[in-house]
C-alpha positions in Angstrom: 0.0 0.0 0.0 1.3 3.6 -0.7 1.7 6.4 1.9 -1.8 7.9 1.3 -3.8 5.3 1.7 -6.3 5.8 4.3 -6.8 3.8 7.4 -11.0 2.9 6.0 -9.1 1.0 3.2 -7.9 -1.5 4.9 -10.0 -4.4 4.5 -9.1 -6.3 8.3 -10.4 -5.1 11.4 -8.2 -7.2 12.8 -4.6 -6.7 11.3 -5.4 -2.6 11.7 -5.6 -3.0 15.6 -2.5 -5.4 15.8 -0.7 -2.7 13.5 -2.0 0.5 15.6 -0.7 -1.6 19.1 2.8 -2.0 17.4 2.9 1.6 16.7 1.9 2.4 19.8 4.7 0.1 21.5 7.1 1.4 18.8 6.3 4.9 19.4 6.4 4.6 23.6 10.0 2.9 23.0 11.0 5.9 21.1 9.6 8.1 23.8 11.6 5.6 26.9 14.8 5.6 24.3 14.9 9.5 24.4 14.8 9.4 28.3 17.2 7.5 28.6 19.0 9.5 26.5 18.8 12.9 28.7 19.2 10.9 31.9 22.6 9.6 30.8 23.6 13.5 30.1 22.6 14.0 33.4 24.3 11.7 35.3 27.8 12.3 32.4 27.4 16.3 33.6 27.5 15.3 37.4 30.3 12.8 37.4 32.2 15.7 35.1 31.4 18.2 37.6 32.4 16.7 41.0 35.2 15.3 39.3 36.4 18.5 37.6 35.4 20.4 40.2 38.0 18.1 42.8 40.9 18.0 40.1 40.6 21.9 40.5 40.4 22.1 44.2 43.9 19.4 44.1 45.7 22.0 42.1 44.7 25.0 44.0 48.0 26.0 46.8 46.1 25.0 49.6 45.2 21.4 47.9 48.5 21.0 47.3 50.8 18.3 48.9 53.6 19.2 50.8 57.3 20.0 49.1 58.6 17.0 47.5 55.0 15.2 47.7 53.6 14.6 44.3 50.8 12.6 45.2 48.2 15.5 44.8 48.8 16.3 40.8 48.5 12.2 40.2 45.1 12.3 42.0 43.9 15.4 40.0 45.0 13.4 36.8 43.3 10.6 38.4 40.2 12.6 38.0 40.8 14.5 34.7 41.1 10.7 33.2 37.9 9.8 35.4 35.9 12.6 33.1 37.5 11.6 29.8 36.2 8.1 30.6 32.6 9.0 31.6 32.4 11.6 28.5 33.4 8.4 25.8 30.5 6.3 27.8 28.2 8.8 27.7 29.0 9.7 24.0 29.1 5.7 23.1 25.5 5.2 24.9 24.4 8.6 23.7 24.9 7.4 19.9 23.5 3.6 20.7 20.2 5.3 21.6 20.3 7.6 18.9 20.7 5.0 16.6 17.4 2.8 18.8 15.5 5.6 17.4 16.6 5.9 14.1 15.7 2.4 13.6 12.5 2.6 15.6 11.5 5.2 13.1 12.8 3.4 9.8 10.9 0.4 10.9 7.8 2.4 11.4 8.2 4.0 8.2 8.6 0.8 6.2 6.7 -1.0 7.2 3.9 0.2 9.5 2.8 3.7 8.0 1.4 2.9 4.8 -1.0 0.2 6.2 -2.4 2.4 8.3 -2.1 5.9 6.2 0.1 7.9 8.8 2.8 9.7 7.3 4.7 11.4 9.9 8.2 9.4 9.9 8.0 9.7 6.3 7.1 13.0 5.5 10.0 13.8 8.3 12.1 11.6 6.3 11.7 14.0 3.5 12.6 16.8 5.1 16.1 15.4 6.6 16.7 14.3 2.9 15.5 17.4 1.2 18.2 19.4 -0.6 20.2 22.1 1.5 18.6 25.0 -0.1 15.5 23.7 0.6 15.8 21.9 4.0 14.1 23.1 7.5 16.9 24.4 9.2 17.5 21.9 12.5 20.6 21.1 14.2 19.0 17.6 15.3 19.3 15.5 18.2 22.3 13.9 17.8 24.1 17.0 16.9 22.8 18.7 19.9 24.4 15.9 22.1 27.4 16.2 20.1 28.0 19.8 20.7 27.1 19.6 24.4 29.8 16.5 24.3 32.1 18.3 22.7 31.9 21.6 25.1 32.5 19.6 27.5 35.6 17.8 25.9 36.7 21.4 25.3 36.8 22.0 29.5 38.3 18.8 30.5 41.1 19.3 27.9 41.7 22.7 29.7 41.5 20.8 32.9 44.2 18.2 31.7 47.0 21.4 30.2 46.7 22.7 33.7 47.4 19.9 35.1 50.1 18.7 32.6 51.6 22.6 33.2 51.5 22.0 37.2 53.4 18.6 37.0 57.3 18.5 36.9 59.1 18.3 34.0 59.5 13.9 34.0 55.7 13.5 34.6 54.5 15.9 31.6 55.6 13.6 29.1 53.3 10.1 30.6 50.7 12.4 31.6 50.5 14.6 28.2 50.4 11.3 26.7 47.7 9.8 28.7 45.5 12.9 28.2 46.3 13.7 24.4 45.0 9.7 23.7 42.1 9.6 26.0 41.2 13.1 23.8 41.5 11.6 21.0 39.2 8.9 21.7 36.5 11.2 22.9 37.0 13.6 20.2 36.0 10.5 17.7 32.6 9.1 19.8 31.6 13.2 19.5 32.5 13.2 15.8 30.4 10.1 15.4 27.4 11.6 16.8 28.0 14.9 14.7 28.9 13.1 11.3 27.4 9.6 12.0 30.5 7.9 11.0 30.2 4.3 11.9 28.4 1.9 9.5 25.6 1.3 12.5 24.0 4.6 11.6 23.0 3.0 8.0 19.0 2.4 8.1 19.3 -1.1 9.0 16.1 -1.9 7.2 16.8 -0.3 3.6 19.9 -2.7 4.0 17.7 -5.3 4.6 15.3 -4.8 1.8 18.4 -3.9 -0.6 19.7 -7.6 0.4 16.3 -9.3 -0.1 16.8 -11.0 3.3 14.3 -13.8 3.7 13.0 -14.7 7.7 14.2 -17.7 9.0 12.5 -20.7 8.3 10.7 -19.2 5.1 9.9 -21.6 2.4 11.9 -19.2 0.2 14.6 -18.6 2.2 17.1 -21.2 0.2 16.3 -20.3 -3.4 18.5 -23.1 -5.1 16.2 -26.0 -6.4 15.7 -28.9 -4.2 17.6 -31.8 -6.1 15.8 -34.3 -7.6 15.3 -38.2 -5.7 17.8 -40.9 -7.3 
């Protein structure tokens, strides 16, 4: 059926009100997805916050260890490496429930949609496909978490050169090192949710339709001719 064909045209009762139960149930997992979404950036800006906010106090001069003592910088680093590791969670969980909904929403517009003449996932699938002169303006979800990622990336690098700048000359190297790599594997989980660079982003279900995937156990799923009895 196309994309304008009316709920009244479907012919069973019956398959209409299984179909509008899985788009409810489809569109409430969309709705629990995006929770979980903002509750992860809640709990990655807390952790980032007590954490930053103790590697600060551990470089102030009256956090400081005694003459001689080094311990208090290594704890500060401690921390700074603490953030880096909570913002690539957050960023890898971020872009797993980014990619929940995309799917959600492909699935939904495949398959569900058209039997029951909704349009909304696919007329907003126009839109995000539209040319550049013509396309609504949006940043979009996942680019909003990436910017808000990547702000934050920004202050726990700043973090990490004061610390590297506070440490003596032997421990800038290991700890410049540490920091630069732990960076660098932020700054890609950010870029992936700005540039959706990882194959997992693809809509799994034009894939799918594109590789004429049969369901297991289907009478067609082996296409070569059953030989013939000797």
């Amino acid at each position: 059926m196309t994309k304008e064909t009316s709920i009244l045209q479907i012919p069973d009762p019956e398959r209409r009100g299984f179909l509008l139960e899985e788009y409810k149930a489809l569109r409430a997992e969309i709705v629990s997805q995006q929770q979980q979404r903002t509750a992860i950036l809640g709990f990655a800006l807390t952790g980032i916050g007590v954490a930053g906010s103790l590697s600060a106090r551990l470089l102030e001069p009256q956090g400081q260890a005694p003459q001689g003592v080094t311990y208090a910088p290594f704890y500060a680093a401690a921390l700074i490496m603490l953030v880096f590791v909570i913002l690539i969670i957050a960023a890898m969980m971020t872009a797993g429930f980014c990619q929940a909904v995309d799917n959600i929403a492909n699935y939904i517009r495949h398959y569900v949609e058209g039997e029951l003449g909704l349009s909304w996932e696919n007329r907003w699938h126009e839109v995000r496909r539209a040319p550049k002169k013509k396309r609504y303006k949006r940043l979009g979800i996942s680019k909003t978490y990436a910017l808000v990622y990547g702000l934050l990336l920004v202050c726990a690098c700043g973090l990490a050169t004061m610390i590297v700048a506070s440490a003596t000359p032997s421990q800038r190297l290991p700890l410049g090192f540490c920091f630069g790599a732990c960076a660098l594997v932020t700054a890609f989980f950010v870029l992936d949710l700005w540039l959706r660079l990882r194959p997992s982003w693809k809509d799994v279900w034009e894939v799918y339709e594109a590789a004429k995937i049969k369901p297991v156990g289907s009478a067609t799923a082996n296409s070569s001719p059953a030989s013939p009895r000797p």
